[in-house]
N, C-alpha and C positions, 0 to 999 in steps of 0.2 A: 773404866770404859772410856773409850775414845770420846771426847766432846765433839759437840755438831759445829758446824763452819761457823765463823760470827756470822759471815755474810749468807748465809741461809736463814731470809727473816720473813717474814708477812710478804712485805715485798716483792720478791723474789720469786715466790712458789707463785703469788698472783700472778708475775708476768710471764713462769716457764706454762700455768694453764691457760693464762687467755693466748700463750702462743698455737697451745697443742687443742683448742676449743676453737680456734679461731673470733672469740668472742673478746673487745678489747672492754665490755662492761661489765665482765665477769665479777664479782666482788665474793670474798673470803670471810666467811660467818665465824670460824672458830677453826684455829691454828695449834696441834700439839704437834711439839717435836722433842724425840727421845734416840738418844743412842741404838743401833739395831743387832751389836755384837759386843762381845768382852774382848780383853786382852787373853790371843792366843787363839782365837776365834778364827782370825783372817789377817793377811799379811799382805794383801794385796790392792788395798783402798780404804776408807774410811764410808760406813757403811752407818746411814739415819735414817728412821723412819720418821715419816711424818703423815700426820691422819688430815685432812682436813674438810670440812665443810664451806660449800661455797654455793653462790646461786649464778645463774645464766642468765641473761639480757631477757632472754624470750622469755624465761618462767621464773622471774624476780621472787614469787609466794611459794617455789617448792625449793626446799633444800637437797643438795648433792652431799654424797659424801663419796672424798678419792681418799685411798691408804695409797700411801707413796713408798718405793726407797730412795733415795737419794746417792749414788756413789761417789764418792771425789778424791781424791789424791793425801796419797800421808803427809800430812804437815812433820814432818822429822827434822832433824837437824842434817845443816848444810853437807856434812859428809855421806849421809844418804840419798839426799836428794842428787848430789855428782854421784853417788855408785847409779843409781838408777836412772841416772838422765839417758845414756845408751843404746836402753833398750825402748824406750818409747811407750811404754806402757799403756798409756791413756791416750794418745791420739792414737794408737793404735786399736784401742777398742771402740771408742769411736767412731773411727771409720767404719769398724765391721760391725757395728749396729746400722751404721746409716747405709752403707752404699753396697754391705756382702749377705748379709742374712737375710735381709728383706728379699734377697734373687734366688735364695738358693729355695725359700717356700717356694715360691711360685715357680721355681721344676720341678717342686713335689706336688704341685697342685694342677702341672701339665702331664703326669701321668696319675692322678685323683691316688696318689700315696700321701696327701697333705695330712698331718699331724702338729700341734705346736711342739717347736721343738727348739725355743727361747722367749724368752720375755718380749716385749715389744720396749721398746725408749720410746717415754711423749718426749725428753725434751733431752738435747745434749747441747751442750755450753762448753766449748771451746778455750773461753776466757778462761772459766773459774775451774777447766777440767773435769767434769761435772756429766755424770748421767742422770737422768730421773727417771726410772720404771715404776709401770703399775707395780704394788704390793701383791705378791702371786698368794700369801699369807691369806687373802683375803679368801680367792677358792682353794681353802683349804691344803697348797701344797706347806711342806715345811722341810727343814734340814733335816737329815735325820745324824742320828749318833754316832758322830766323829771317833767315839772312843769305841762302842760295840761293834764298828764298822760294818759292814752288808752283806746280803746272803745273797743267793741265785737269783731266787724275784730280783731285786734291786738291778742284780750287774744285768741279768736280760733286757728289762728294762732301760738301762742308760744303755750296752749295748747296740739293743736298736735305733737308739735317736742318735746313738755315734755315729753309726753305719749309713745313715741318712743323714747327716752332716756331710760326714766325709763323701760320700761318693756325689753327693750335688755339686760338694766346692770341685772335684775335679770336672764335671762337664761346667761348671760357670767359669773356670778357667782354659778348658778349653775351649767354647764356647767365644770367651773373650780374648781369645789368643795372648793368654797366660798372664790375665790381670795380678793373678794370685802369688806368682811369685816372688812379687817384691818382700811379703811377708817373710821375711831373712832373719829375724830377732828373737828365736826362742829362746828356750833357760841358756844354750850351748851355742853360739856364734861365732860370728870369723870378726867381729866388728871389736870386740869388748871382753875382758875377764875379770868385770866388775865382779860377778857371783861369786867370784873364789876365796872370799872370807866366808861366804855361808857354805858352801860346794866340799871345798877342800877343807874348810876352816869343819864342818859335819864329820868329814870323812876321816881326819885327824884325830876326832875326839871319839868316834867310834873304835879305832886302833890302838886310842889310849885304853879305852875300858877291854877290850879285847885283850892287850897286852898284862890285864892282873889274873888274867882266866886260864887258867893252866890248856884246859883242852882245847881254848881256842886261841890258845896265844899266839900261835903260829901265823894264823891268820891278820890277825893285827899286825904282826910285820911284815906283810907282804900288804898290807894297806899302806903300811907309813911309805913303802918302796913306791906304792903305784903314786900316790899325793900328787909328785913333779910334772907327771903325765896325764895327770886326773883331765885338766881344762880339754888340751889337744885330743886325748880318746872322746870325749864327750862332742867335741866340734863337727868329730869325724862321722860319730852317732846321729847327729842333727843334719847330716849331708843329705838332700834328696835322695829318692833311689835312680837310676841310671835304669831306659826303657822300662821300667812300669810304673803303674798309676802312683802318682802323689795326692796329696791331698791337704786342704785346708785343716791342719791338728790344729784342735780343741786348745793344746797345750798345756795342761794342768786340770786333765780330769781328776778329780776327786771326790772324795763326800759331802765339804762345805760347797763344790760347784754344781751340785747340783740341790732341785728342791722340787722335794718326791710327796704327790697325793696318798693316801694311806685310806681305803675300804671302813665306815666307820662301822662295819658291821664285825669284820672279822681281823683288822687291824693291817691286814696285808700290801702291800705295794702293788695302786694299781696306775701310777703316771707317775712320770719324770721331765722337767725341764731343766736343759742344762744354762748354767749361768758362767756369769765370767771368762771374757774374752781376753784376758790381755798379754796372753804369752802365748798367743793364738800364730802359728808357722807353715810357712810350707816347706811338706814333706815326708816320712812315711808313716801313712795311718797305724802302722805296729805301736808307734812314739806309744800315742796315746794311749792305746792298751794298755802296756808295759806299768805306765804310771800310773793309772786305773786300780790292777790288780795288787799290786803292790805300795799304793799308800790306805788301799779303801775296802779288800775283799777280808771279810772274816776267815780267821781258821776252821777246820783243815783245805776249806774252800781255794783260795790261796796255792797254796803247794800241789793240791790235787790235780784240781781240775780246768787249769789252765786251757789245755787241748782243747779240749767239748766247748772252753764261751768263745775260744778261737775259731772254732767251725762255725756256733751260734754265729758270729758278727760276721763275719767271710760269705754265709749264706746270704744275708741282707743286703753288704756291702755290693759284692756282685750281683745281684737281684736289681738295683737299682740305675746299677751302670748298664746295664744290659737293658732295661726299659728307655731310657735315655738313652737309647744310640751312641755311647759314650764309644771313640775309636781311636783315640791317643795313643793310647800306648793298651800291648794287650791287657786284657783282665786276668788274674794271676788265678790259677787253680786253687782250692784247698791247700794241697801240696806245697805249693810254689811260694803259698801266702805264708806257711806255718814256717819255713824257709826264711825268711823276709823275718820274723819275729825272731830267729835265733839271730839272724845276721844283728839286729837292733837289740839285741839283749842286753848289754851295758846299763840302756837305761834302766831295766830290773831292778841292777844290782845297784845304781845309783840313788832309785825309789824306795827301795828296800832299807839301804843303810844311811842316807843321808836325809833323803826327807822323809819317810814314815815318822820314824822319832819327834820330827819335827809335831806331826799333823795329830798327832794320837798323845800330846803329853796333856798330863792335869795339872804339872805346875807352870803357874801364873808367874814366877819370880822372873823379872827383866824377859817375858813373855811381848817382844816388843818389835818392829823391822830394825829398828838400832843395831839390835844385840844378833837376830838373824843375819845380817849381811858383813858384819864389822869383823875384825881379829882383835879388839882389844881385850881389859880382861876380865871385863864383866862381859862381852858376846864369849868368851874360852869360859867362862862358870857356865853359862845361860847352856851352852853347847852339852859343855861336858855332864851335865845331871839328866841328859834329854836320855845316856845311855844309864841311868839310875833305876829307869821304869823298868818291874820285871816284865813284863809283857814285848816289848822291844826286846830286853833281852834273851827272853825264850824266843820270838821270831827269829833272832838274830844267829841262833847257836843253832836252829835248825835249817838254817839258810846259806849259812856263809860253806859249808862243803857243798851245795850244789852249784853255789859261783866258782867255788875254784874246779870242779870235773869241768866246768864249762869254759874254763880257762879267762875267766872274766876279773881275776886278781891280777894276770899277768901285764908286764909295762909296754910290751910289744903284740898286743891285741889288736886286730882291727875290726874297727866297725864297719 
C-alpha cells in the first residue's frame, strides 16, 4: 500500500480543521492515519484516511470525532510526474470542488431537484496538492466490487446523479457565458499525447494476445494497424459537439468513482455519490456513458441493454434542462441523443479494450501508475498479463465483432 505524505502530521490536519471550523483553538485528542487503498485500487492519487478526535474552543469537555480522506498527488518518479504534468490533474479538481460543484447544487436546489451528488472538500491546499473530504465511509456509503462489477440498481443510480451533473454544468456554463469550456484536458487532447504508453502501449498488448487466438486473430491485426491513429481518432472523440448541449463530463466514471449506500436490510443499492474529478472536460455527455458501461456494467447487462439506460439518463438529463430554461443550444430528442452515442462510440471500444483490463485485474505484480503510463519493459509485462484474465478475455471475444460491424477497428473512422 501506498504510504501516507510525511507531511500529513498532527499538525497539519489541526490547521486544515481550525481552517474549516473556523476555530484557531481547536486542539486534536487522538490522531490515526492509515493508508485508504492497495496497489491497483486507484491510479489516480494517493488516497489516506485519517480518524481523528479533537475538541472546539466553545466545548473544551466534549470530544469530536471527524473520519477524513485525505487525496494528494502520486509521489512517482520524475518520468511520471512530466507524462502527467499536461494534464493538470489536481489543480484541476480543485478548482471544480471550490468554484464548479458547489454552483451546480444550488441549480438543483433552485428547482427543489437537490440531491447530494459529491462529497463536500473542508480543506484544499494548493501547495501540497491536497484535498481533504468528510469520510462518506462514515454514512455508511462504500466502493463496491471493482471486480463483480454493477447491475441495473447501481447504473440507475449513478445514471441519475450523471444526468444531474451534466445537465446543471450546461446551464452553469451557459449561465456564465461559457466558464466551462476551458476544461480542454481529458484522457484525449489537442495539448499532449503523454497517455500513449498507457493508451496505445493497452491497445498493443491487447493485439498481442489477440494475435495467438486463432478466431480472433484477425482482429488483433487490425488493432496493431489502427495503434498509429489510436491518439488523433481519440482527440477527434473528445471534440465538443457542434450546436448541441455539451457538458461538464465526469470523465472517468467508474466503479472505484463512485461510493454507493447499500439497504442494510435487503443488501440492495439505495444511494450513489460520485467522486473524483480529475479528468473532468467539456464536452459530450455520451463520453461519459461510453465509459461507465464499459469499464463498470456486469454481464450480459453490458452488451444488452445499452439502449434502455440510454433512454433512462436522456429522460433525466432533458428533465432538468427543460426545468432550467436551459436555451443554448437545442435539447436533443431521444433519437438524436442515441445518435450522438454512436457518433462517440470509439470511446466504447477504447473502455472496452484498453482500460477495462486495466480496472478489473487481480494481479498486484508492478500494479503501479509507473508501469500504467510508461512503454518500458516491466509497463509491456504489467500490460501484457492484464490480457491473461479469462474474464477480459471472454469480454473481449464477445466484443471485438461488434466494434468491427461498427467500423470502429477502421484507421479512417471519424468521430
Amino acid at each position: 500500500m501506498a504510504a501516507a505524505p510525511e507531511w500529513l502530521t498532527h499538525d497539519y490536519i489541526r490547521h486544515a480543521l481550525r481552517v474549516h471550523y473556523e476555530d484557531a483553538e481547536l486542539k486534536i485528542v487522538q490522531l490515526d492515519v492509515n493508508p485508504a487503498l492497495g496497489p491497483g485500487e486507484n491510479y489516480g492519487g494517493v488516497l489516506t484516511r485519517a480518524r481523528v478526535r479533537f475538541t472546539l474552543s466553545q466545548r473544551p469537555a466534549e470530544e469530536l470525532l471527524q473520519n477524513l480522506i485525505v487525496k494528494t498527488s502520486i509521489d512517482d518518479d520524475e518520468l511520471s510526474k512530466e507524462l502527467m504534468a499536461p494534464y493538470d490533474i489536481y489543480n484541476r479538481e480543485m478548482n471544480i470542488y471550490e468554484q464548479v460543484l458547489p454552483k451546480l447544487n444550488e441549480l438543483l436546489k433552485e428547482i427543489d431537484e437537490f440531491e447530494p451528488l459529491f462529497p463536500t472538500a473542508i480543506f484544499v491546499d494548493r501547495e501540497r496538492m491536497a484535498i481533504i473530504f468528510e469520510d462518506l465511509s462514515v454514512d455508511n456509503y462504500v466502493m463496491a466490487d471493482r471486480i463483480k462489477r454493477l447491475n441495473k440498481e447501481h447504473a440507475h443510480l449513478i445514471l441519475r446523479k450523471l444526468a444531474k451533473m451534466h445537465a446543471t454544468s450546461a446551464v452553469l456554463n451557459e449561465r456564465s457565458r461559457g466558464s466551462l469550456e476551458g476544461y480542454d484536458r481529458g484522457f484525449f487532447n489537442r495539448y499532449t499525447n503523454a497517455y500513449s504508453g498507457y493508451f496505445v502501449g493497452g491497445l498493443l498488448a491487447a493485439a498481442r494476445w489477440m494475435s495467438q487466438e486463432p478466431e480472433i486473430a484477425h482482429y488483433g491485426q487490425k488493432l496493431f494497424e489502427l495503434a498509429p491513429h489510436y491518439m488523433d481518432i481519440g482527440r477527434k472523440c473528445f471534440a465538443p459537439l457542434s450546436d448541441s448541449v455539451n457538458v461538464l463530463a465526469h470523465g472517468d466514471v467508474w466503479t472505484n468513482n463512485v461510493m454507493v449506500k447499500y439497504d442494510s436490510d435487503t443488501g440492495r443499492p439505495v444511494d450513489i455519490i460520485l467522486i473524483d474529478f480529475q479528468y473532468s472536460f467539456w464536452g459530450s455527455p455520451t463520453i461519459d456513458l461510453h465509459h461507465f458501461f464499459n469499464t463498470s456494467l456486469r454481464e450480459p447487462l453490458r452488451r444488452e441493454e445499452q439502449s434502455s439506460l440510454i433512454e433512462f439518463y436522456h429522460r433525466i438529463f432533458r428533465d432538468i434542462l427543460r426545468k432550467l430554461n436551459y436555451k443554448a443550444n437545442p435539447i436533443p430528442s431521444l433519437h438524436q441523443f442515441q445518435l450522438q452515442a454512436e457518433q462517440k462510440r470509439f470511446f466504447a471500444l477504447h473502455s472496452a479494450v484498453v482500460v477495462q483490463p486495466v480496472m478489473i485485474s487481480e494481479d498486484p505484480t508492478d500494479a503501479c501508475f509507473n508501469a500504467l503510463m510508461n512503454d518500458d519493459e516491466r509497463a509491456t509485462r504489467f500490460k501484457n498479463r492484464l490480457y491473461n484474465n479469462p474474464i477480459v478475455q471472454q469480454n473481449l471475444k464477445a466484443l471485438m465483432p461488434v466494434f468491427d460491424r461498427k467500423g470502429l477497428l477502421e484507421i479512417h473512422q471519424c468521430c
